[in-house]
N, C-alpha and C positions, 0 to 999 in steps of 0.2 A: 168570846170564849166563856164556858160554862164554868162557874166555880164551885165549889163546897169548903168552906170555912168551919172547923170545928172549933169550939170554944167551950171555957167551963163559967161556972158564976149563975146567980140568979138572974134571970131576965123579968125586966117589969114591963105592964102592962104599955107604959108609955115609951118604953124601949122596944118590944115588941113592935107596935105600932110603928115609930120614926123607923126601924128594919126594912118592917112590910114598904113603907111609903117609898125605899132606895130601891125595891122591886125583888127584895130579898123573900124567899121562902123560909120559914123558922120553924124547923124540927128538933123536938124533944129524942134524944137518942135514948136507950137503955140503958147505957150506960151513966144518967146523970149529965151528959155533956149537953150540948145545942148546935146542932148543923145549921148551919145559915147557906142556903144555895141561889146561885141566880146568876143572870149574864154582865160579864162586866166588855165592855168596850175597848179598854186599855187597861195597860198595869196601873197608873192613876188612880183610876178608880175605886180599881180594887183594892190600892194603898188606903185611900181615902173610907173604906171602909174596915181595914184593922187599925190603921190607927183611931178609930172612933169606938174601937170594942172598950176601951178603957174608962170613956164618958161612960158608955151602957153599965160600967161596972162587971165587965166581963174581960178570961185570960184566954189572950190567944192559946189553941193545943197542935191544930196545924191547919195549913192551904193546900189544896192540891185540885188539880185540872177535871174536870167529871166530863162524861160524854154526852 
């Protein structure tokens, strides 16, 4: 399943990075936020990567399913 994670917070260069490396795509919104999208396998996963938004120094804003 395809996701899109929004989030707020500064993203660093080496947090961008360890993102990209989870197969995440990392877009800058207009709004100031950061969409994180990309396919996750199970709900796991996809835990595994909000609970990780808090290392990156970033707040979760929402989750939701994309096509």
């Amino acid at each position: 399943m395809r996701y899109e994670i929004v989030t707020d917070g500064v993203l660093s260069d080496v947090s961008r990075s360890a993102l990209h490396d989870r197969g995440l795509d990392v877009l800058a919104r207009p709004d100031g936020s950061i969409a994180l999208r990309g396919e996750f396998t199970g709900l796991a996963e996809l835990n595994d990567v909000i609970f990780a938004l808090e290392d990156f120094g970033l707040g979760l804003v929402s989750v939701h399913q994309i096509p």
